[in-house]
N, CA, C and O of each residue as an XYZ file, in Angstrom:
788
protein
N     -18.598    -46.203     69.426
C     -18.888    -47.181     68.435
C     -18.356    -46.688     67.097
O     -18.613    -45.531     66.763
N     -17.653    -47.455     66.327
C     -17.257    -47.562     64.985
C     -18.001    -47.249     64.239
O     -18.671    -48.270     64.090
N     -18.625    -46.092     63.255
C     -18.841    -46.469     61.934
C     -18.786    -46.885     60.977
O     -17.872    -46.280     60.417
N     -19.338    -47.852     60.089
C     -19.064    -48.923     59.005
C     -18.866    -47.893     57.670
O     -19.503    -46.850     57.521
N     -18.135    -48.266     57.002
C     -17.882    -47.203     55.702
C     -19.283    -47.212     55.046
O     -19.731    -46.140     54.638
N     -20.052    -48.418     54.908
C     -21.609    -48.710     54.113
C     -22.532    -47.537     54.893
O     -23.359    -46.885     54.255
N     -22.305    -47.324     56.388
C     -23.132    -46.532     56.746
C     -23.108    -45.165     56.010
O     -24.118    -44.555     55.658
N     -21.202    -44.566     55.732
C     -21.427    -43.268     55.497
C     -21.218    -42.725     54.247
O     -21.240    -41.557     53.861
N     -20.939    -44.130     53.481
C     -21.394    -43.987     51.897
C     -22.501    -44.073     51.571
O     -22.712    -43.477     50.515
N     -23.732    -44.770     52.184
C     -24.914    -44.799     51.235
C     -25.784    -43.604     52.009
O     -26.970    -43.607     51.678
N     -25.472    -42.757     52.814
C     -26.159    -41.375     52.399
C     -25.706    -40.648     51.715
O     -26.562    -39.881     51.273
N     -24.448    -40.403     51.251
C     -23.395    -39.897     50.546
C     -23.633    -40.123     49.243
O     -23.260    -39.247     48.464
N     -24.275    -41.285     48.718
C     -24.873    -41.814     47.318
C     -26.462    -41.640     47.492
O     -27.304    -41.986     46.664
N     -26.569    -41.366     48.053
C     -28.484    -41.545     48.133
C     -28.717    -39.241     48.042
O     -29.616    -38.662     47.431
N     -27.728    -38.653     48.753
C     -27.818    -37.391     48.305
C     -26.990    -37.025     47.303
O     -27.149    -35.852     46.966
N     -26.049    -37.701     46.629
C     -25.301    -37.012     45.151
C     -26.872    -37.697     43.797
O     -27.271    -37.176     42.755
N     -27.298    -38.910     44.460
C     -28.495    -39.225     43.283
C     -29.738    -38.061     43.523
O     -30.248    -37.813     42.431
N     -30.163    -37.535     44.268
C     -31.322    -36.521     44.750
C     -30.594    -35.650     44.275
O     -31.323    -35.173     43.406
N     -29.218    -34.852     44.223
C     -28.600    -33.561     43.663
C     -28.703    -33.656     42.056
O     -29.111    -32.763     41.314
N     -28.282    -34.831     41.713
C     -28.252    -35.000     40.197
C     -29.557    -34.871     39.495
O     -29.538    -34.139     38.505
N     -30.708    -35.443     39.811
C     -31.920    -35.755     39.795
C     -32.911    -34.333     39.716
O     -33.866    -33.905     39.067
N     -32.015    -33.923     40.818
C     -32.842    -31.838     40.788
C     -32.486    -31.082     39.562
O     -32.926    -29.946     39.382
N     -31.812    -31.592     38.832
C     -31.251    -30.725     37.235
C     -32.485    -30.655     36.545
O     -32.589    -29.746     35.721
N     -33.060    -31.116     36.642
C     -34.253    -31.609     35.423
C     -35.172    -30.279     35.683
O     -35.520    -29.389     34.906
N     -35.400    -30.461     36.910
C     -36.351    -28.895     37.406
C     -36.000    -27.321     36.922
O     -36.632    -26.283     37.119
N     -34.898    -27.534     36.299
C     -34.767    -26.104     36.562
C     -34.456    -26.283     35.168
O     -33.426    -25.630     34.999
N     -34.920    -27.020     33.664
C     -34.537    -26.958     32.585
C     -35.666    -26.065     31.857
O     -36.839    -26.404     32.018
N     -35.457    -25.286     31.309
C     -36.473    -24.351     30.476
C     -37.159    -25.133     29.138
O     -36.677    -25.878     28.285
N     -38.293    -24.689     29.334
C     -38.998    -25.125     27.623
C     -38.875    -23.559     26.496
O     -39.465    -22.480     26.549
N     -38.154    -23.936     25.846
C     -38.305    -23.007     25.434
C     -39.085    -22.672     23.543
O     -39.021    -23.531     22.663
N     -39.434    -21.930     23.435
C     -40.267    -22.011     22.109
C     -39.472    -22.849     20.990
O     -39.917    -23.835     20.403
N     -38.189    -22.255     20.808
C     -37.336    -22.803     19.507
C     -37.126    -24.329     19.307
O     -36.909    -25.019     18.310
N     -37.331    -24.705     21.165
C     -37.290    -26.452     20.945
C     -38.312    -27.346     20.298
O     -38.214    -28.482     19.834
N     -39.380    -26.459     20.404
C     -40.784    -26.978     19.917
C     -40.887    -26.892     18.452
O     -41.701    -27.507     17.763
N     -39.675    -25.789     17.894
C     -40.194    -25.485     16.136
C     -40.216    -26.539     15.161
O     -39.802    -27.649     15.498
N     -40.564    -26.379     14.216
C     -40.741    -27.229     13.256
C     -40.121    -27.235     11.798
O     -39.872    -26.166     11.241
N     -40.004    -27.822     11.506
C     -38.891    -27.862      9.583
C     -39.838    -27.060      9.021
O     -40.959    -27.330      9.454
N     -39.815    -26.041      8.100
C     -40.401    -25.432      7.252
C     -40.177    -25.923      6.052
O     -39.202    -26.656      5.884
N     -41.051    -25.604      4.985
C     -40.998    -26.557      3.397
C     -39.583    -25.245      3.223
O     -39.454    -24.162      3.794
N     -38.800    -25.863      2.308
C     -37.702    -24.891      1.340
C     -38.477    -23.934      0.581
O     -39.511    -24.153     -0.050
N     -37.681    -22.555      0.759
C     -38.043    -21.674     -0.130
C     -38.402    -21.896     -1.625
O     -37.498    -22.422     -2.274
N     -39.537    -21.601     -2.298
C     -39.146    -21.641     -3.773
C     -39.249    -20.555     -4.658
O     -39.860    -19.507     -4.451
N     -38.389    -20.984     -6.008
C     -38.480    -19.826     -6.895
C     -40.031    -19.642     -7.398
O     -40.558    -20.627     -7.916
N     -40.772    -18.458     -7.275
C     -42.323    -18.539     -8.086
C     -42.005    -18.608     -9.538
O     -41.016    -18.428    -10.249
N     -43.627    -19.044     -9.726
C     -43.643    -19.284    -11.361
C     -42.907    -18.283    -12.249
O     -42.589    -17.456    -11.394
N     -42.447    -17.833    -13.353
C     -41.893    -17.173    -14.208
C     -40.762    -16.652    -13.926
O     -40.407    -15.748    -14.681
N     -39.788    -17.041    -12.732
C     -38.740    -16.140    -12.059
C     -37.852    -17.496    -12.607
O     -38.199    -18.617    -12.979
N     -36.305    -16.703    -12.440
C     -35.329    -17.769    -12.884
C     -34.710    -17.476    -11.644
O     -35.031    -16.581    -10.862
N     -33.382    -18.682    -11.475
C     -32.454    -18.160    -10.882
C     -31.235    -17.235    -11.490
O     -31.097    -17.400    -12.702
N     -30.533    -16.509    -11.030
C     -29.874    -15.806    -12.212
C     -28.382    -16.867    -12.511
O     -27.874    -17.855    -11.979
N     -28.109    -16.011    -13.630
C     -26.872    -17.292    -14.275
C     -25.452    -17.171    -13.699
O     -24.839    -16.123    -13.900
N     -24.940    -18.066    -13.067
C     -23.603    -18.301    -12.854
C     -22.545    -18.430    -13.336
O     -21.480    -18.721    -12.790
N     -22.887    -18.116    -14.927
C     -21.803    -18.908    -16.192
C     -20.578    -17.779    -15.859
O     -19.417    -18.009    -16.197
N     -20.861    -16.886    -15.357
C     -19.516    -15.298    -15.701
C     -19.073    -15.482    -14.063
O     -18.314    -14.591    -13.681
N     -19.330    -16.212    -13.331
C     -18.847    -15.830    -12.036
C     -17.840    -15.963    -11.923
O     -17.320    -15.004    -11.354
N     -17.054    -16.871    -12.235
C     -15.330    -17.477    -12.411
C     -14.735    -17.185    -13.757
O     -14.468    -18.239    -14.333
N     -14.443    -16.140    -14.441
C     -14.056    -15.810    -15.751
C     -13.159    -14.940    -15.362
O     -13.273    -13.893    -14.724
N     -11.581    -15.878    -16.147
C     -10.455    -15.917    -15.917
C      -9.970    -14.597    -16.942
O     -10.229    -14.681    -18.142
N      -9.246    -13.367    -16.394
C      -9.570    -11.982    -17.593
C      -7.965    -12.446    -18.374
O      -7.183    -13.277    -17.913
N      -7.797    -11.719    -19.533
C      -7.206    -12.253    -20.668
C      -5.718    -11.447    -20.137
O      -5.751    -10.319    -19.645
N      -4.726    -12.052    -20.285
C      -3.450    -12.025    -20.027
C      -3.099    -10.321    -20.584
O      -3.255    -10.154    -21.794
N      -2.766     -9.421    -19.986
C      -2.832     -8.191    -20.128
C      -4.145     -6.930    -19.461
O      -4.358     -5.718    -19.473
N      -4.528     -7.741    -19.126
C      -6.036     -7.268    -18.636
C      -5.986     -6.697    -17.209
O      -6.965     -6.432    -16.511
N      -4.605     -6.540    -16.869
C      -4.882     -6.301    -15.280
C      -4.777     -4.981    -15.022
O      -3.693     -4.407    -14.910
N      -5.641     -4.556    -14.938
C      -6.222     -3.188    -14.373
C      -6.169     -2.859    -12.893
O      -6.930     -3.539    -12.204
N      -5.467     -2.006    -12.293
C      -5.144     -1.548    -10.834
C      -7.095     -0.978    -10.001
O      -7.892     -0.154    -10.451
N      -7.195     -1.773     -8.857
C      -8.523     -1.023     -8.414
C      -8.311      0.330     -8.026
O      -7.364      1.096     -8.207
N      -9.380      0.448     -7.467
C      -8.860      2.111     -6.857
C      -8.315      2.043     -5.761
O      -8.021      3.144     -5.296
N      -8.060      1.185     -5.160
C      -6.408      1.773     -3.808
C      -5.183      0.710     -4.441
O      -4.392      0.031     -3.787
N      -5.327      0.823     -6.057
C      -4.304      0.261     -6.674
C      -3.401     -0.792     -6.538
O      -2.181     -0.899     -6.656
N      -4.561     -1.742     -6.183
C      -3.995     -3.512     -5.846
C      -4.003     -3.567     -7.537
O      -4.712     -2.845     -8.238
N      -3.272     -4.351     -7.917
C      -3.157     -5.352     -9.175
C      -3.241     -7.078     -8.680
O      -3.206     -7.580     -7.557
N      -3.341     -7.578     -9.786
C      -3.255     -9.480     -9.764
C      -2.073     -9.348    -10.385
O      -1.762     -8.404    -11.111
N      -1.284    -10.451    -10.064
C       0.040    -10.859    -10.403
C      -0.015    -12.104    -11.641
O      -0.735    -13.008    -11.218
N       0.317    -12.302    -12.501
C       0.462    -13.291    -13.369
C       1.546    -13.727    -13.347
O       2.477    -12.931    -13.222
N       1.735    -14.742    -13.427
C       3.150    -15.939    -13.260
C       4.800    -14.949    -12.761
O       4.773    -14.169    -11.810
N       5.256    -15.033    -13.054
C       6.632    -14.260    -12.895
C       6.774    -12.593    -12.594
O       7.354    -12.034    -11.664
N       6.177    -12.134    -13.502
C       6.704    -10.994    -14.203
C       5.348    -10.092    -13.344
O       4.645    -10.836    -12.660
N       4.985     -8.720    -13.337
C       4.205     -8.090    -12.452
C       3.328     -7.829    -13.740
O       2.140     -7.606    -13.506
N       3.692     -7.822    -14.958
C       2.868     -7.032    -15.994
C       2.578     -5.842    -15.975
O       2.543     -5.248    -14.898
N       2.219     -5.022    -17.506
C       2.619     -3.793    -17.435
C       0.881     -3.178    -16.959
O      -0.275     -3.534    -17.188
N       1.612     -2.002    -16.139
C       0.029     -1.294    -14.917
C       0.114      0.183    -15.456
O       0.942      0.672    -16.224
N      -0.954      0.745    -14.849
C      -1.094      1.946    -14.600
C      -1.835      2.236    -13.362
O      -2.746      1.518    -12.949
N      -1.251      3.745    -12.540
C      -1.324      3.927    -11.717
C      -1.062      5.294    -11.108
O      -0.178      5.948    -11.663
N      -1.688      5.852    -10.041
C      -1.548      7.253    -10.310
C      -1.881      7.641     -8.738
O      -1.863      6.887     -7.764
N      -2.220      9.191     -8.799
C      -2.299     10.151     -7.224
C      -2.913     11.856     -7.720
O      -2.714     12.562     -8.708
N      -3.498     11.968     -6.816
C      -3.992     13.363     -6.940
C      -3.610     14.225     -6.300
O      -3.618     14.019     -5.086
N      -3.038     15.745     -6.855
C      -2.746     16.766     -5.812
C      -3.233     17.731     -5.972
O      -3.469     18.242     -7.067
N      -3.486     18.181     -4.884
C      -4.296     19.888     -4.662
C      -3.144     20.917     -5.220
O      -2.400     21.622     -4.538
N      -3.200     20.818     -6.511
C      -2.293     22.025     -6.890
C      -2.352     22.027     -8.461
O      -2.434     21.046     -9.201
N      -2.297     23.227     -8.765
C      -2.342     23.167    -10.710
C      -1.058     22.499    -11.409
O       0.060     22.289    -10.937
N      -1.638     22.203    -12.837
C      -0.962     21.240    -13.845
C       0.593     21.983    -13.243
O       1.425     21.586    -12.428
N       0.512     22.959    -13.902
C       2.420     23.340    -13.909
C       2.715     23.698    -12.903
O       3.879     24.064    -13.062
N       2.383     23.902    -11.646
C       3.243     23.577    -10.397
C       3.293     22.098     -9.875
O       4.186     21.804     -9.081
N       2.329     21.093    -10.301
C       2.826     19.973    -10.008
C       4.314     18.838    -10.898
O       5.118     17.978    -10.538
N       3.802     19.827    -12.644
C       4.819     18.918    -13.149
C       6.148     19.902    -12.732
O       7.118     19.144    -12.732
N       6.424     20.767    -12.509
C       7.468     21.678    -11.806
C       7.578     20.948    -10.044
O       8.455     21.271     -9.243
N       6.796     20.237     -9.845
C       7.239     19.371     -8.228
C       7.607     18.294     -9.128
O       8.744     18.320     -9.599
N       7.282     17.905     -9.256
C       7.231     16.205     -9.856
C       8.957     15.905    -10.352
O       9.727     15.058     -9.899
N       9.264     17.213    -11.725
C      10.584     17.452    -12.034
C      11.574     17.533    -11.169
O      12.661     16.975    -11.318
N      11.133     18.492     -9.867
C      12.281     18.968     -8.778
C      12.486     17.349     -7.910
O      13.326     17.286     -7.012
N      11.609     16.048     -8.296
C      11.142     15.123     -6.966
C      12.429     14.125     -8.085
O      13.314     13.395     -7.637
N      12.190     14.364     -9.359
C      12.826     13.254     -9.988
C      14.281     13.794    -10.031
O      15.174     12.947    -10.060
N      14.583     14.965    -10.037
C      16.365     15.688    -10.322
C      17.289     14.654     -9.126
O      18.488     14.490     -9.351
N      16.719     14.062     -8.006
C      17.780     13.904     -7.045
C      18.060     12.494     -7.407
O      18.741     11.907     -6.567
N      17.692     11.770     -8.490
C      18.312     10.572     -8.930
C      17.848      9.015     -8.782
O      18.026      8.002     -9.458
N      17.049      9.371     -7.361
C      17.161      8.258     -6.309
C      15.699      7.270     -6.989
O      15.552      6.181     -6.433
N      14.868      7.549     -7.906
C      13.956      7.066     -8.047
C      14.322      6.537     -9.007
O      14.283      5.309     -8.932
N      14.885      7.181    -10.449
C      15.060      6.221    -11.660
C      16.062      7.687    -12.584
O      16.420      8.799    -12.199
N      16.185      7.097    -13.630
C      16.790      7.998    -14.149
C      15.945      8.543    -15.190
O      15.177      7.912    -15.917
N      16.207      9.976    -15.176
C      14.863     10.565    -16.202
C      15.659     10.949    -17.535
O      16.356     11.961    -17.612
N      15.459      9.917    -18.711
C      15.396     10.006    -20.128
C      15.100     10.910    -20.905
O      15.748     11.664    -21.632
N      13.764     10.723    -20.618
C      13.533     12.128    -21.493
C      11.884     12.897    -20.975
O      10.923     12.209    -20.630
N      11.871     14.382    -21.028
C      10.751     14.963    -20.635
C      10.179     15.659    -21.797
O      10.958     15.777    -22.743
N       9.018     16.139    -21.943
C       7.972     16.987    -22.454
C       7.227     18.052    -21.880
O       6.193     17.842    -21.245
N       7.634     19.027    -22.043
C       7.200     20.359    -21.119
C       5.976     20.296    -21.518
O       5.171     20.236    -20.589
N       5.314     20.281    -23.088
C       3.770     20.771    -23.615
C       2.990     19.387    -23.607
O       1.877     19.452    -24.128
N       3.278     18.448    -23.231
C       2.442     17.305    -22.943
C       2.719     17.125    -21.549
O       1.949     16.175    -21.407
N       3.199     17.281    -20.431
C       4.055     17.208    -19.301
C       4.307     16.154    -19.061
O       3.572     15.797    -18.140
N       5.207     15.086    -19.476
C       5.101     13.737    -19.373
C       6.853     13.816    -18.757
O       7.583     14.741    -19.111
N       7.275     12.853    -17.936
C       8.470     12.109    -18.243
C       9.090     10.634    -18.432
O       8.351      9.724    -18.056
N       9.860     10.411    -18.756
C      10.495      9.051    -19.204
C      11.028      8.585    -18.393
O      12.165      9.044    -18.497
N      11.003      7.754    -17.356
C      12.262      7.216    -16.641
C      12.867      5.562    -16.726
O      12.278      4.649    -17.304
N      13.848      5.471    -16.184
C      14.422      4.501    -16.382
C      14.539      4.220    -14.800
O      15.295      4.884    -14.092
N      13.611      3.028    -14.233
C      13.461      2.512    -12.823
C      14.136      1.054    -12.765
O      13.802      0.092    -13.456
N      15.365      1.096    -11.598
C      15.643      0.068    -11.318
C      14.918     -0.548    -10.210
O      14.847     -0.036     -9.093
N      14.192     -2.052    -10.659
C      13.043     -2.406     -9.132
C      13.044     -3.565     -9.830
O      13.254     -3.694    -11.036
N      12.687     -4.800     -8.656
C      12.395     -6.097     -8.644
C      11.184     -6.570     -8.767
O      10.365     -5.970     -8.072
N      10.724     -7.529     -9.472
C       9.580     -8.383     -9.091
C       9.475     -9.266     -8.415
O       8.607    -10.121     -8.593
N      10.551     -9.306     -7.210
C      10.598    -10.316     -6.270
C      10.230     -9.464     -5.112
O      10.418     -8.248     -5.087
N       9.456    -10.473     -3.719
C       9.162     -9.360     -3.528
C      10.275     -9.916     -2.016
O      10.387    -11.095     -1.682
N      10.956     -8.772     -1.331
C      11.929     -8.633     -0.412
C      11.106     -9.023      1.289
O      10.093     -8.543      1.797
N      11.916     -9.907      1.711
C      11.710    -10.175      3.158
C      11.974     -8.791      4.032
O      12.881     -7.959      4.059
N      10.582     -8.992      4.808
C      10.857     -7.816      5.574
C      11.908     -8.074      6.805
O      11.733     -9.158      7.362
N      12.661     -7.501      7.174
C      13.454     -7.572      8.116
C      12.669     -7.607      9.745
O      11.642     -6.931      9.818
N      13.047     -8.252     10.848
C      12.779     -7.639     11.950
C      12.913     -6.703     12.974
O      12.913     -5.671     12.304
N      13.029     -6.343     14.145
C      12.891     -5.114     14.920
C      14.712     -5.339     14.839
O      15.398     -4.424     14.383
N      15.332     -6.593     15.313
C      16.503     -6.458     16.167
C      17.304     -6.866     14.699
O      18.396     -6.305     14.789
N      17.251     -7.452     13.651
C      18.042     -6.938     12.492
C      18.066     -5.677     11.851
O      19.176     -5.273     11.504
N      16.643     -4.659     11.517
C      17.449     -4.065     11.205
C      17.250     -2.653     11.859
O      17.013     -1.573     11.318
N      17.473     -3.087     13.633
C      18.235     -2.152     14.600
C      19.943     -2.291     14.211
O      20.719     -1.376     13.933
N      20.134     -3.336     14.273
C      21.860     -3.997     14.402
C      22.485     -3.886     13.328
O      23.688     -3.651     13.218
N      21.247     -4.143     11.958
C      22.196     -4.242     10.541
C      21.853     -2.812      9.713
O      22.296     -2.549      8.595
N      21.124     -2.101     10.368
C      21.124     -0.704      9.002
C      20.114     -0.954      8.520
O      19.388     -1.882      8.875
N      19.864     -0.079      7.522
C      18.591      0.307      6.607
C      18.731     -1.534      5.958
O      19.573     -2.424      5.838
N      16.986     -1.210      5.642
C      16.501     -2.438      4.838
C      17.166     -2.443      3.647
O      17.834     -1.419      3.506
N      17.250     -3.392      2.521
C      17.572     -3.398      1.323
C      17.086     -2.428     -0.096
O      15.891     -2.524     -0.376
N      17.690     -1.777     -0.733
C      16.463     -0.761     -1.561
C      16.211     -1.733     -2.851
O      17.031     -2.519     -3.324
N      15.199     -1.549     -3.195
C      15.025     -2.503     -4.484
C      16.059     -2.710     -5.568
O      16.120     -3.781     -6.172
N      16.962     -1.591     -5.851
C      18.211     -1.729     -6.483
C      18.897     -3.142     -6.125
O      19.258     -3.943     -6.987
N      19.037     -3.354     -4.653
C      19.881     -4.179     -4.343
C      19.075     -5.342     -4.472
O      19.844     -6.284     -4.279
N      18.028     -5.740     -4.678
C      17.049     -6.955     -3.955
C      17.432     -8.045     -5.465
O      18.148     -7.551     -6.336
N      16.987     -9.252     -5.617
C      17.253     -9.969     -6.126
C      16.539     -9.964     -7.653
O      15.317     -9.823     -7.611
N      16.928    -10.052     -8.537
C      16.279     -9.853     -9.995
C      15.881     -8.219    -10.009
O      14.876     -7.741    -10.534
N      16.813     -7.577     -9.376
C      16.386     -5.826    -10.103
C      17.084     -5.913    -11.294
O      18.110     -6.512    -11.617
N      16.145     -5.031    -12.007
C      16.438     -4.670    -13.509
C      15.869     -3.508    -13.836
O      14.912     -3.121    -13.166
N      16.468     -2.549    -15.187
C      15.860     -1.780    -15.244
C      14.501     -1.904    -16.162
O      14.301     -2.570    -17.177
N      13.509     -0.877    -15.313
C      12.556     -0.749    -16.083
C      11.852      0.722    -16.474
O      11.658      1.721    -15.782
N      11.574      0.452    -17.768
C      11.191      1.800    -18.151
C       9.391      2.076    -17.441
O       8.547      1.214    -17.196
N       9.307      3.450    -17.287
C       8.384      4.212    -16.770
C       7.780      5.331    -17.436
O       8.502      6.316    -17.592
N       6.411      5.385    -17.927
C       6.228      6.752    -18.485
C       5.284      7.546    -17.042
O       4.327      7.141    -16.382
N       5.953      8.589    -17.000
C       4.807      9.252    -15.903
C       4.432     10.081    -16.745
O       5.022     10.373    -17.784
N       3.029     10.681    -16.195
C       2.275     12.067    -16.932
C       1.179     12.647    -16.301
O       0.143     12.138    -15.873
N       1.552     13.722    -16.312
C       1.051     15.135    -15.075
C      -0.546     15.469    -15.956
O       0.023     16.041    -16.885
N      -1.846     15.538    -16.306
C      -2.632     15.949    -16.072
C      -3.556     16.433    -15.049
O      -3.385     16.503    -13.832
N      -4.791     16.825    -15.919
C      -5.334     18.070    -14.730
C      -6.626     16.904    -14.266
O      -6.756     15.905    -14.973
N      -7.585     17.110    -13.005
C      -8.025     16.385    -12.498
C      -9.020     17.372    -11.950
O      -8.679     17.863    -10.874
N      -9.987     17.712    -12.361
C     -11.085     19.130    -11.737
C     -10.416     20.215    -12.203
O      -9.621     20.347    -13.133
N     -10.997     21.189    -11.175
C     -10.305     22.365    -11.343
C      -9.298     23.311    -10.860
O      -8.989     24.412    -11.317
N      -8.712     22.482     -9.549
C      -8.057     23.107     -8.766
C      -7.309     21.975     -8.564
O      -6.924     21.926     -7.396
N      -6.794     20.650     -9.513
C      -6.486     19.317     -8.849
C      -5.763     18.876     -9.910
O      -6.191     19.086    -11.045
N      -4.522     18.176     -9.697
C      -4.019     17.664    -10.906
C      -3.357     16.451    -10.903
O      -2.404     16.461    -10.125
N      -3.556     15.168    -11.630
C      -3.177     13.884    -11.688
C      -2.347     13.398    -12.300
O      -2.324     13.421    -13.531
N      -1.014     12.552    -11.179
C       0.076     12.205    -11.461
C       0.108     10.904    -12.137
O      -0.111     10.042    -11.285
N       0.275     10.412    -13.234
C      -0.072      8.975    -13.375
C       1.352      8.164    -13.837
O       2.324      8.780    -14.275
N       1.328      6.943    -13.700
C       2.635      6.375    -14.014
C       2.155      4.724    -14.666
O       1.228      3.986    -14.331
N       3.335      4.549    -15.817
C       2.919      3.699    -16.769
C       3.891      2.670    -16.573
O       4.896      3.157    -16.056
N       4.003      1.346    -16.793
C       4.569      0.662    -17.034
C       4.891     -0.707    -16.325
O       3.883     -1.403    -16.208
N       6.113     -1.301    -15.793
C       6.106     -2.869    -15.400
C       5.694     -2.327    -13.612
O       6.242     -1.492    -12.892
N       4.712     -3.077    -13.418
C       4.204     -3.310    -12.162
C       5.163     -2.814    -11.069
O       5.101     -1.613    -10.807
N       6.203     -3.714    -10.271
C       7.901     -2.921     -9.836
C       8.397     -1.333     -9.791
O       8.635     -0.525     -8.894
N       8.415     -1.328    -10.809
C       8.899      0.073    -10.954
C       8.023      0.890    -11.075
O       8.435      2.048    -11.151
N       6.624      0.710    -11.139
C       5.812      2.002    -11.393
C       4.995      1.871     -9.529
O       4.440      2.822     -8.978
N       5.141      0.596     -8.968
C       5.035      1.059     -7.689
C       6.090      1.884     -6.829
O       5.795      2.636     -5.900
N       7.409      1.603     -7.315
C       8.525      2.148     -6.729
C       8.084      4.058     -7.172
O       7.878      5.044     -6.465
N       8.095      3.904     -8.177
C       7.736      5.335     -8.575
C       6.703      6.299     -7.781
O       6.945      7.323     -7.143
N       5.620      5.718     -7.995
C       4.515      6.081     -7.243
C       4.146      6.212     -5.709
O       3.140      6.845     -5.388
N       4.929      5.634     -4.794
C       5.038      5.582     -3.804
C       5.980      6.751     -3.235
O       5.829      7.408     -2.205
N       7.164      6.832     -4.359
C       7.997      7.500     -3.522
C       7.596      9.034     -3.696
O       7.960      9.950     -2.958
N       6.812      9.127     -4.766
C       6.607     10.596     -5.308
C       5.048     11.063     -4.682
O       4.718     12.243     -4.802
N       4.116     10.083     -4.014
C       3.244     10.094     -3.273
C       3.697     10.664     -1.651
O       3.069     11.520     -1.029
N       4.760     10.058     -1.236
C       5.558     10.002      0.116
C       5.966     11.638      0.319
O       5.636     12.310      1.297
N       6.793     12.135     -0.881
C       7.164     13.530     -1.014
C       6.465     14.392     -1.792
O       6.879     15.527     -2.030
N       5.713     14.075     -2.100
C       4.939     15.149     -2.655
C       3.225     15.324     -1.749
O       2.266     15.873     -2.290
N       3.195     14.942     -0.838
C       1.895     14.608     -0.271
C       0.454     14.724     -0.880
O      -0.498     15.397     -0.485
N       0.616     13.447     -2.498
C      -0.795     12.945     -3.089
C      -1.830     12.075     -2.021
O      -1.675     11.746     -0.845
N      -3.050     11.845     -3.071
C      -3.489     11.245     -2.003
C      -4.229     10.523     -3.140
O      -5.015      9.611     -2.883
């Protein structure tokens, strides 16, 4: 004998409605569903909230001060003039005696003029305020070294004052003055070879 399709669909619908139907059993009550709105916190009598007026206060054009792992803010174009610096485990006159031997090979800027009894030097840094696309793995496998800031677009020269003070007692601090560009170029490279920290 034939079975009618009605026969072997409506147990087929009569147990997917009993499967669906069993969900309900196994749903948890749980405390958090039961909670309730609490009134809003309030401020007590004599307490203020504190004032918001200084939270967004825009600092005055020259004002940009490097943090201590020596991020700066950028203002429109130009990097503005920074200061910025590094510490080395070694006394005043063997560092400005490194510092001298780091600047003789040319490659950083050209040194103007020095001061043995203040230990300062002058340089003249060519560096951009644009800042250079980094290259990828397979350009510059194929094309050579990256671009040096000399070459990058809007280099110009910029002047640099560096100056060697002492920093404790066994420690002495390299610091470098001037347009944002060139006093990172400076600082980096004399950080790199001279191992500041």
């Amino acid at each position: 004998m034939k079975k009618t399709p009605l026969v072997v669909a409506l147990p087929v619908l009569a147990l997917s409605a009993l499967l669906l139907s069993g969900c309900g059993m196994f749903r948890s009550h749980k405390a958090w569903e039961a909670a309730k709105q609490e009134a809003p916190l309030e401020i007590p009598p004599g307490l203020d909230t504190p004032s918001t007026s200084a939270a967004l206060v825009i600092p005055e054009p020259g004002a940009n001060n490097p943090t201590a792992n020596g991020a700066t803010a950028r203002l429109g174009k130009s990097g503005g003039t920074i200061a910025d610096g590094f510490v080395l485990n070694d006394n005043i006159d063997s560092t400005y005696r490194r510092v001298g031997q780091a600047l003789e090979k040319g490659d950083i800027g050209e040194v103007v003029a020095h001061d043995d009894a203040s230990r300062t030097f002058t340089l003249n840094v060519v560096a951009s305020d644009e800042p250079t696309a980094k290259k990828g793995f397979f350009s510059s496998m194929f094309n050579g070294k990256s671009k040096q800031t000399a070459d990058a677009p809007g280099a110009a020269p910029h002047q640099v004052q560096l100056t060697i003070g002492g920093s404790g007692e066994k420690a002495s601090e390299v610091r470098a003055q001037g347009d944002a560009a060139a006093v990172a170029k400076v600082i980096d490279t004399l950080k790199s070879r001279l191992g500041g920290s």
